[in-house]
N, C-alpha and C positions, 0 to 999 in steps of 0.2 A: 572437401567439396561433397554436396551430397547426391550420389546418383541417381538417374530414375530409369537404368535398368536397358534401356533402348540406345543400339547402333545402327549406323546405316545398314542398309541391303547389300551383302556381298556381292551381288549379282549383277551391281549396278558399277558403270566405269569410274563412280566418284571415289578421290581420296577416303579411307577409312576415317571415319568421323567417330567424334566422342560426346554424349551430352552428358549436364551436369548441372546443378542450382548453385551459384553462386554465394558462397560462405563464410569470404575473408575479403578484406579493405582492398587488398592488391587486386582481387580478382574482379571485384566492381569498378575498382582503376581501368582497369583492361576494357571490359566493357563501354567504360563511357570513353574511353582514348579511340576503341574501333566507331565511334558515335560522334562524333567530335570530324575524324576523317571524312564518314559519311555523309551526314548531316550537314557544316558546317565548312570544312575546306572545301571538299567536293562541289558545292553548290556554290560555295562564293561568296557566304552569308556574313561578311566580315564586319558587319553594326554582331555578329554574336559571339565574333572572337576572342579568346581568352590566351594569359600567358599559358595555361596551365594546361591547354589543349587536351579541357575534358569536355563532355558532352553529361553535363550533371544539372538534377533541380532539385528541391524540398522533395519530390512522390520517392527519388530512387532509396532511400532507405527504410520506405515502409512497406515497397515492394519484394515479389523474388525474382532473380534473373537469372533467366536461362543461358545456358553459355555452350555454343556449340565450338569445336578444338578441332586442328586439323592433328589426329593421333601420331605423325610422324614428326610435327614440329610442335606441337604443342601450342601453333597460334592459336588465337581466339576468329574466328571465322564468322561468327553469325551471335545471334543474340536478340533477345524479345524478352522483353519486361511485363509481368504478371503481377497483379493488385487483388490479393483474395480481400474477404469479406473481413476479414479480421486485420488487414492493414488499413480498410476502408474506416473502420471503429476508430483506428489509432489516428490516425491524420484526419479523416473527418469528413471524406469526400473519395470520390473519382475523379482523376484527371480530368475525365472528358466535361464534367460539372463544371469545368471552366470555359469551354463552348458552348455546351447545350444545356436547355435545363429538362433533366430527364423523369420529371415525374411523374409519367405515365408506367414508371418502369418499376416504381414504386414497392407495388404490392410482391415481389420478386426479387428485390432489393437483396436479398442475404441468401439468394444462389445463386450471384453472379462475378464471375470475375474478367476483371477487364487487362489488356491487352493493349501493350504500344509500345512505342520506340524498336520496331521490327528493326532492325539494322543485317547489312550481309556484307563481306568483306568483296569487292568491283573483281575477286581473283574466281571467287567461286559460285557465281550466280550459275549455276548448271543443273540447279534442282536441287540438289542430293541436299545442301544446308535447311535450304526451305522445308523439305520433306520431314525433317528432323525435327526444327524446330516445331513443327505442326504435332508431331506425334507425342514430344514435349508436353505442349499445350493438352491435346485429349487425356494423359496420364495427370497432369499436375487438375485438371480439372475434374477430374476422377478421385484424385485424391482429398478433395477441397470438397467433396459430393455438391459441384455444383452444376447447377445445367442451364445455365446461361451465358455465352462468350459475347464480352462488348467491347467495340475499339472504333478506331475513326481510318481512315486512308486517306491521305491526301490526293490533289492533285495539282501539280505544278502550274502557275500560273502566266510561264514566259512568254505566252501570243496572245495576251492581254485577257486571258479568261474564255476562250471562245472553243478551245477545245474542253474547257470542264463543265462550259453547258450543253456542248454535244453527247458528254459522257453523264453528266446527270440526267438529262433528258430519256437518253436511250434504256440506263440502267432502271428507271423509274418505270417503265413500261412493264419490265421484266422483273424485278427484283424490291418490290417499295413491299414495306411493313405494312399488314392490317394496323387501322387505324388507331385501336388500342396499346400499338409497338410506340408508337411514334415518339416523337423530340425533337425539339425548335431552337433553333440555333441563338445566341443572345447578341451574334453582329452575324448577319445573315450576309452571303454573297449576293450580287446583286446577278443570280441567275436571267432574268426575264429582260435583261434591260442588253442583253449581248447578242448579236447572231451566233448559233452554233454554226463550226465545220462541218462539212459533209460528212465524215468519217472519224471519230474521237479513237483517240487512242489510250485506252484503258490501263493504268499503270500495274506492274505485275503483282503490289501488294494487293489492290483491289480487285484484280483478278482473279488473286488464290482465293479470296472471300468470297467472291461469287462462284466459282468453282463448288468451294466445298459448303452452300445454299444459303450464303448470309442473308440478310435483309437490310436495306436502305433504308433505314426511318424516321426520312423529308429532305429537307433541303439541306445545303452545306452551309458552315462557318465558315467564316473570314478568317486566316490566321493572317496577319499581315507582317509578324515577325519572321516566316517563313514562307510569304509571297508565293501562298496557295491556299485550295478551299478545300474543305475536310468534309468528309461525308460521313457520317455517323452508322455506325452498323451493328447488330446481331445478326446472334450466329448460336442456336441451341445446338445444345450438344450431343441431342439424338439424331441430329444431320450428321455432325462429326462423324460419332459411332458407326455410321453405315461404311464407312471408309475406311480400309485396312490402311494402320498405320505402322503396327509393331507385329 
């Protein structure tokens, strides 16, 4: 496995955590099998069930995957999938290229790396993984010399879409890309045609992104294999850098 050198904060009450890039077949098993629980049993999504109880597509082998371990059992706990520029060459595309078409993004196209399939084991949503995984992220994107981060965040669509226009709505106030950032979804959710709730409830991946000063830029995709709508977002890396990770 190949290390990138960062552990959690002693200081913190979480389990001693271990990061690491994933290197061998078993260890991407692992990965897509915590993806799979996540993703997939967890939500109920059983049109996506497999005997094989992986959480796998075409991008995961031209990707790297970050693998965060709980250091005393050695489980796999957390995990976020990274697409540098030179897996982007080999398969031909960005994930995200399959909802949006992003060619305003264009001119920047080869310092950017994209970012998905955030997965956390339901035992250790207590920070400390997320923390990890993020500082992951700023090292591997450091190493990559790129200064672009791009990824999508869902948002669950179980009250028929009217809490994800409350939260599109609100976050576009606050957080929408200059116009030149932008990207257009190619099955657009049908934001304008729903009442927002009074109060949206922001899910924690999209949170950490606006935390640490992503951008919104435009409207959400439809996923309707996973009966939710995706927002599309960067995230430059000199935001990151303001923020001690390691």
């Amino acid at each position: 496995m190949r290390m990138l050198n960062i552990t959690a904060d002693a200081r913190t009450n979480f389990p001693k955590l271990s990061l690491s890039i994933a290197t061998t077949r078993e260890e991407l098993r692992e990965i897509q099998r915590l993806r799979y629980k996540v993703f997939i049993e967890a939500m109920g999504l059983t049109a996506l069930s497999n005997d094989d109880g992986l959480d796998a597509d075409e991008y995961d082998a031209y990707c790297d995957h970050l693998i965060v371990r709980d250091s005393s059992t050695l489980k796999v706990v957390g995990t976020y999938r990274l697409l540098s520029t030179a897996g982007v060459r080999e398969i031909g595309s960005f994930h995200s290229e399959k909802q949006f078409d992003l060619a305003h993004l264009n001119r920047f196209r080869a310092r950017i790396v994209e970012a998905g399939r955030a997965c956390i084991h339901p035992d250790y949503r207590n920070g400390g993984v997320i923390m990890l995984l993020w500082a992951g992220i700023v090292a591997y994107m450091r190493r990559e010399r790129c200064d672009y981060l791009i990824g999508s965040a869902s948002i669950i669509l179980a009250d028929g879409g009217h809490n994800a226009a409350a939260v599109c709505q609100s976050l576009s106030r606050t957080h929408l890309a200059p116009p030149e950032y932008r990207v257009l979804p190619h099955v657009p959710f049908p934001l304008h045609h729903l009442e927002c709730c009074q109060h949206g409830q922001v899910p924690p991946l999209l949170k950490g992104y606006m935390r640490h000063g992503a951008w919104i830029c435009g409207e959400p995709a439809w996923d309707a294999d996973f009966h939710c709508a995706d927002l599309f977002l960067l995230l430059p890396l000199v935001k990151l850098n303001k923020r001690s990770f390691v």
